[in-house]
C-alpha positions as CSV (number, residue, x, y, z in Angstrom):
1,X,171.3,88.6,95.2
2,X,169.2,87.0,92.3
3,X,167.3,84.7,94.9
4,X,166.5,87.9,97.1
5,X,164.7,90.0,94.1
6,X,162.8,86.7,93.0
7,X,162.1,86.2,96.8
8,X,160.9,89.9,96.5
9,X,158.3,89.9,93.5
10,X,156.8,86.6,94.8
11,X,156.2,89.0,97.7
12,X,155.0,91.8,95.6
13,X,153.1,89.4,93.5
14,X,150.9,88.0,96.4
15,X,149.8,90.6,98.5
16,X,148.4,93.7,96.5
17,X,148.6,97.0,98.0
18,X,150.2,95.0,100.8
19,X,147.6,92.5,101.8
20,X,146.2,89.4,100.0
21,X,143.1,90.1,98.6
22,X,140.2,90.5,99.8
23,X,141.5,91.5,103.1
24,X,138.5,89.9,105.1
25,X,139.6,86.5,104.2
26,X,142.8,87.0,106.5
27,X,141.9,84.7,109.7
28,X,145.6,85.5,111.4
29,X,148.4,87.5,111.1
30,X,151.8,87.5,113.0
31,X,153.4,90.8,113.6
32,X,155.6,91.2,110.9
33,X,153.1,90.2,108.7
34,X,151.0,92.9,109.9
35,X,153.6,95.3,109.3
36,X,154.8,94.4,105.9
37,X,151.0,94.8,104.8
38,X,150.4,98.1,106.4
39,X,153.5,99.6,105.5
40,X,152.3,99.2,101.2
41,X,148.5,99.0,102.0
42,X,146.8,102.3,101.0
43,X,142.9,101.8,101.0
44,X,140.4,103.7,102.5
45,X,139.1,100.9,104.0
46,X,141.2,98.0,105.5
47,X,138.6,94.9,106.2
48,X,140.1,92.4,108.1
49,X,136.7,90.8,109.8
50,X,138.7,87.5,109.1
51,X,140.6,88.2,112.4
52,X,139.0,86.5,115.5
53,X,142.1,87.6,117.6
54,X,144.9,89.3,117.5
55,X,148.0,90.2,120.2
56,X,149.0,93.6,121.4
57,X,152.0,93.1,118.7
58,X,149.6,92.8,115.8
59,X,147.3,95.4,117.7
60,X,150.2,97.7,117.6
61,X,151.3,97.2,113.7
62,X,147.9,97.5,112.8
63,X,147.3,100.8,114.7
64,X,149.5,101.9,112.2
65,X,147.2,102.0,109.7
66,X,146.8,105.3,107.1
67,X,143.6,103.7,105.9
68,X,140.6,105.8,107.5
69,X,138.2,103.2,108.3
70,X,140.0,99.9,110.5
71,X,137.4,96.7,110.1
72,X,138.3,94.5,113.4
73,X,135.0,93.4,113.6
74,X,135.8,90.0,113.7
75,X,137.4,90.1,117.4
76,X,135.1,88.5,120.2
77,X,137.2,89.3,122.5
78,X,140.3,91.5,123.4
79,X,142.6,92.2,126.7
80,X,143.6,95.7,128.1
81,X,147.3,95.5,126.3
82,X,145.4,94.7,122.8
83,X,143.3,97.5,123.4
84,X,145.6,100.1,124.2
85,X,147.8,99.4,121.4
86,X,144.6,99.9,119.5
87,X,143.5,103.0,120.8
88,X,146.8,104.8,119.0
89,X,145.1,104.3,115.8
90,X,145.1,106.7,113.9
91,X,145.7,107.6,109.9
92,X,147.5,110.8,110.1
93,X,149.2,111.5,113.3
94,X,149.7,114.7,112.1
95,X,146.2,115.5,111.4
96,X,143.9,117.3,114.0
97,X,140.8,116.0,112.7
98,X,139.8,112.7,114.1
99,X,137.6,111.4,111.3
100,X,139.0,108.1,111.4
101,X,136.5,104.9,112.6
102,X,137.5,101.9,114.3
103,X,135.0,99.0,114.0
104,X,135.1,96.6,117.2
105,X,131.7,95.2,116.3
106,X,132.4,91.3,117.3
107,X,133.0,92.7,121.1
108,X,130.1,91.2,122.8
109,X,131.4,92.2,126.3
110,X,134.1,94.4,127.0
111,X,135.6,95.1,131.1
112,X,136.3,98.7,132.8
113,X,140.8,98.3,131.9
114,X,139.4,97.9,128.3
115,X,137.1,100.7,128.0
116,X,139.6,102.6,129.8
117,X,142.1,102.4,127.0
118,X,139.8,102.4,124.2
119,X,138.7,105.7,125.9
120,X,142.1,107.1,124.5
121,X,141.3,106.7,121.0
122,X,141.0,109.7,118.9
123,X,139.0,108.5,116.0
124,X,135.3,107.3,115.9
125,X,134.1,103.9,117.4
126,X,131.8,101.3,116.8
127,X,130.9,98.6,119.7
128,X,127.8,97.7,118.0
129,X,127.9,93.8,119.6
130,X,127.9,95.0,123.4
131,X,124.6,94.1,124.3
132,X,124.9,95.8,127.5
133,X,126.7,97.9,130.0
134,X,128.1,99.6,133.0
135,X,127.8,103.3,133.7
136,X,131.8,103.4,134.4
137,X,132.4,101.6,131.2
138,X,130.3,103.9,129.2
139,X,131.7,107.2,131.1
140,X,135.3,105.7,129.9
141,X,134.0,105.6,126.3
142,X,132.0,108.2,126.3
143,X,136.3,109.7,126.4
144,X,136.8,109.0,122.5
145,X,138.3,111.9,120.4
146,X,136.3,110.9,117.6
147,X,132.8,112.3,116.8
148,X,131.1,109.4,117.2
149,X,130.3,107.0,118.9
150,X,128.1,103.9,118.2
151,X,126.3,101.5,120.6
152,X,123.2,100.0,118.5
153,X,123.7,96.3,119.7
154,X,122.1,98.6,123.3
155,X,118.3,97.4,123.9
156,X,118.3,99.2,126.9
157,X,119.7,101.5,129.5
158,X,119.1,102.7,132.7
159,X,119.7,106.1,134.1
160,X,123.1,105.7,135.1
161,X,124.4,104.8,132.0
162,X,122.4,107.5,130.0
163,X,123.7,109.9,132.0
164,X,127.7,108.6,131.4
165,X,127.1,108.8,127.6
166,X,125.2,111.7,127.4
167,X,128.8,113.4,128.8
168,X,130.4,112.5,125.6
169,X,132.0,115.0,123.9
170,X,135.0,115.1,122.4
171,X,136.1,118.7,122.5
172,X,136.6,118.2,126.2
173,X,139.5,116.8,125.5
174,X,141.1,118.3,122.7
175,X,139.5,116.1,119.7
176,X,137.0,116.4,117.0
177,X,134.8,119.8,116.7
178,X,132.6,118.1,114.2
179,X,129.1,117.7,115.9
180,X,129.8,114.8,118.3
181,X,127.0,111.6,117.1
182,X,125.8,109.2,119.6
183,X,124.3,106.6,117.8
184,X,121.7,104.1,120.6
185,X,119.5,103.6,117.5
186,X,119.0,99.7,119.2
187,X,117.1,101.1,122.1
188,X,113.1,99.7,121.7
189,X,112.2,101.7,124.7
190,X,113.5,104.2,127.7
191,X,111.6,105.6,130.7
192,X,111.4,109.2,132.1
193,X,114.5,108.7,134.3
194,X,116.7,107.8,131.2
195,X,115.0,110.7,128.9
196,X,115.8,112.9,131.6
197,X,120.0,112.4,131.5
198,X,120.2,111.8,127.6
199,X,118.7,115.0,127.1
200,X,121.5,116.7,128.3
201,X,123.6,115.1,125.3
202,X,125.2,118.4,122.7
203,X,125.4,116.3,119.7
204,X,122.9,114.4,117.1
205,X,121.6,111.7,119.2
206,X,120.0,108.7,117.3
207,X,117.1,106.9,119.0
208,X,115.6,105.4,115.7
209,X,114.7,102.2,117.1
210,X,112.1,104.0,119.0
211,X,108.6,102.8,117.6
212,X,106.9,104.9,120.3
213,X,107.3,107.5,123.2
214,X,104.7,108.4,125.9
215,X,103.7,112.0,126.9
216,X,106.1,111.6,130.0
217,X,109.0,110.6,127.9
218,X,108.3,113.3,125.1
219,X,108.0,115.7,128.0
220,X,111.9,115.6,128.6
221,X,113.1,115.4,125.4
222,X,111.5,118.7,125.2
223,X,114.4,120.0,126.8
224,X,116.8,118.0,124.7
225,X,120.0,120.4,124.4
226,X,121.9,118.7,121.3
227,X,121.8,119.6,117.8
228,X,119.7,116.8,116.2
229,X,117.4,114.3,118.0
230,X,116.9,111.2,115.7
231,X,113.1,109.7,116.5
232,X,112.9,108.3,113.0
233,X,111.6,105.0,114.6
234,X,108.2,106.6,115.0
235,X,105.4,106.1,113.0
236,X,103.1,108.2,114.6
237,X,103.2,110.2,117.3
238,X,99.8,111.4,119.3
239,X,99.1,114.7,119.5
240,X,100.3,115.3,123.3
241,X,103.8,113.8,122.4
242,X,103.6,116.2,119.0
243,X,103.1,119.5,121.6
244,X,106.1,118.3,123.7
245,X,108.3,117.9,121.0
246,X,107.6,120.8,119.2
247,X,109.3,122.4,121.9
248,X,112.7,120.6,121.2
249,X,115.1,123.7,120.5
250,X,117.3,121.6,118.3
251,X,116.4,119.7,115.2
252,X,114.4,116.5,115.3
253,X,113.8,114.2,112.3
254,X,110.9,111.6,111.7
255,X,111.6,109.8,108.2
256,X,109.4,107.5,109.4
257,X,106.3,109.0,110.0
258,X,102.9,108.4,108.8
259,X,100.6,110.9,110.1
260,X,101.2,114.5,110.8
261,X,99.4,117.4,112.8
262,X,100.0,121.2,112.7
263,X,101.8,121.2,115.9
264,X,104.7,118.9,114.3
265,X,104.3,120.4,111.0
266,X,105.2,123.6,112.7
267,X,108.1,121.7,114.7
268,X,109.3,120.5,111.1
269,X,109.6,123.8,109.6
270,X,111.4,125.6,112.5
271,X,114.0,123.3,113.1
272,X,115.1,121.9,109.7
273,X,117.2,123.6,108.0
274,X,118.0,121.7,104.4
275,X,115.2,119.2,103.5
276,X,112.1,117.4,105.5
277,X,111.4,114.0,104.3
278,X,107.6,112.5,104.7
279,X,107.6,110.0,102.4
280,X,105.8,107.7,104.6
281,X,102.7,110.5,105.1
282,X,99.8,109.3,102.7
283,X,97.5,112.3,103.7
284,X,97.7,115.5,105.2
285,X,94.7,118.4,106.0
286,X,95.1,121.8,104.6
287,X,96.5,123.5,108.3
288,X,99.3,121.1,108.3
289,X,99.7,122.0,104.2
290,X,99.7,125.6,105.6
291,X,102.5,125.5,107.6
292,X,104.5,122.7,105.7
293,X,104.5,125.4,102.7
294,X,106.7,128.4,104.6
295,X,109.8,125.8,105.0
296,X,112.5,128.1,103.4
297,X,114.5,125.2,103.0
298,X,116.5,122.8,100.1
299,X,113.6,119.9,99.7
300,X,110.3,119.0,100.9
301,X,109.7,115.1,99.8
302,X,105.7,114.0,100.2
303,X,105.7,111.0,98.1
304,X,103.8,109.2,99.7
305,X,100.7,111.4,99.1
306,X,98.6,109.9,96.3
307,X,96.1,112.4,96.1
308,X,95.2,116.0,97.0
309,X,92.1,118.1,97.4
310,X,92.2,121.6,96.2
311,X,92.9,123.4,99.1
312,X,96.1,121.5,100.1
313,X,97.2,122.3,96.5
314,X,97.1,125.5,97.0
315,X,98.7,126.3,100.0
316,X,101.6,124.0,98.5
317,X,101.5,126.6,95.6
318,X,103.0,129.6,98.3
319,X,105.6,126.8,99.2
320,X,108.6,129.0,100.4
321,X,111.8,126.3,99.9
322,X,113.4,125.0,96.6
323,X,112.2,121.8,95.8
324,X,108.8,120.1,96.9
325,X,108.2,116.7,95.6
326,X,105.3,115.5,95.0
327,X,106.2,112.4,92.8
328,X,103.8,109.8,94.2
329,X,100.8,111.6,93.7
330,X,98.7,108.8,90.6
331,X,94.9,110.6,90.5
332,X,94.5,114.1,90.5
333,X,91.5,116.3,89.0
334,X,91.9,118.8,86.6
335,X,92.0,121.7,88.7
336,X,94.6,120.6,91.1
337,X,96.6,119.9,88.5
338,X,96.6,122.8,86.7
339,X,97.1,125.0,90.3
340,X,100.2,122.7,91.0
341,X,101.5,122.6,87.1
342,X,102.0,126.5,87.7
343,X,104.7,126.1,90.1
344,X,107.7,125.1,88.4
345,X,109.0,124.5,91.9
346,X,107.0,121.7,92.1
347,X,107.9,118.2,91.3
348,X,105.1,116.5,89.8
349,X,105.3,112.5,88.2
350,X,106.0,112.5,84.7
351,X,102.8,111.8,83.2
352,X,101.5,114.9,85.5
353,X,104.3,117.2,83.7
354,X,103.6,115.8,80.2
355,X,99.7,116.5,80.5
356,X,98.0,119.3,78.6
């Protein structure tokens, strides 16, 4: 009896919460070792990126999980009875909302019987190091419960496969009602054909690795029928692709831009709802102040703006949101200052506040 509780607190003593720590320094479990650890572990996050592989009996203890994010991401490779033990993960069986995320991002390659059962799972996933695929193994993924849905190890696509993920959607079938996200951010560059299909995607769809988009291109994603379209990849855009994507019923966000005309400005205003972010914009003429100033929403940032003639000043002075910040501005004349020091909605730098 004595030897069993000692046995025990050595036990206790080397695993905490169930695991030795740090968890991503495990390179193998056996089964029962799996389950001993999930059964005391209680993290938000279990990291096991130690693991290279893993049987479906590990797979299966593991699904077990009640930690919301599952780190596997050190698997290169896994077979169809791994991954649909997987695929029951989930933290709270008893929960409808399928916020958990599985991280499979060491996959480089993955067949149709494994993206079939993976295509079960009800919680987010990440296949960040696929590099490419089918269109049948994206339409079985494009099957996930979860919300999203993250492919940025994708350079490109063709038409076929845009038009298999652009069905995701979780609802379909029962699982999350949280805005589905499908994240291609790795994409450098698509062609009409492939606008055309991912268009038709109802989420946020990320396409930040887009440094540029022709008039063509821009003149599908006019039409684009989700939520959000991510383009913060662009630095500038020319003025034809700014009228086509005005257009874009949704929202669409450009962190990254560094010039801006009306047409966009207008685009900006109309779609965003909480805060636009130009941080990157180190000039602007007084119609795209204009329209920037009727936003009604939480934040404007424009700190990247250095200096301001009079007449943008002004029109930022009939600014219609909370917030604008204009914290980067460094040389300003007198008059300017004192028309923008009037607005206490206005965020000025400090030595802009302090000045009499």
């Amino acid at each position: 009896m004595r030897l069993l509780m000692v046995a025990g607190l050595v036990l206790c003593c080397g695993c905490s919460q169930g695991f030795k720590e740090p968890t991503e320094s495990i390179e193998s479990l056996t089964a029962s070792q799996a389950s001993a650890g999930i059964s005391r572990y209680r993290g938000y996050s279990l990291k096991l990126s130690g693991l290279t592989s893993i049987d479906k009996y590990v797979a299966r203890q593991l699904a077990k999980s009640r930690s919301q994010e599952l780190f596997l991401d050190g698997l290169t490779s896994i077979d169809q009875d791994t991954a649909k033990e997987l695929a029951k993960y989930k933290s709270n069986p008893k929960n409808f909302v399928c916020h958990d995320f599985l991280y499979l991002d060491g996959l480089a390659s993955i067949d149709i019987h494994v993206a079939r059962e993976l295509g079960r799972l009800r919680a987010r996933l990440s296949l960040n190091g696929l590099t490419s695929i089918t269109a049948e193994v994206a339409r079985q993924l494009a099957n996930i419960r979860g919300n999203r849905l993250c492919l940025r190890g994708l350079t490109s696509i063709d038409e076929e496969v845009a038009a298999a993920l652009a069905s995701f959607s979780p609802r379909r079938f029962g699982g999350a009602r949280d805005t589905p996200i499908l994240d291609l951010r790795g994409l450098i560059s698509i062609d009409n054909s492939t606008a055309k299909e991912l268009k038709n995607f109802r989420g946020t769809l990320i396409l930040a690795g887009l440094a540029s988009i022709d008039k063509n291109v821009a003149r599908e994603l006019r039409w684009f029928q989700g939520v959000t379209l991510n383009l913060d990849g662009l630095t500038t855009v020319d003025k034809d692709v700014a009228q086509e994507l005005s257009h874009v019923s949704g929202a669409v966000s450009f962190e990254r831009l560094t010039w801006i005309d009306k047409d966009l400005a207008k685009k900006l205003v109309a779609s965003q709802k909480t805060g636009i972010s130009l941080n990157r914009v180190t000039s602007i003429e007084r119609d795209v102040a204009q329209e920037l100033a009727k936003f009604v929403g939480e934040y404007m940032q424009l700190r990247g703006l250095t200096t301001i003639d009079v007449n943008v000043a002004q029109h930022f002075t009939k600014f219609q949101g909370a917030v604008l910040d204009l914290s980067g501005l460094t040389s300003i004349d007198e008059e300017v200052h004192e028309i923008l020091n009037s607005k206490p909605f206005i965020r000025l730098p400090e030595k802009y506040r302090d000045r009499k």
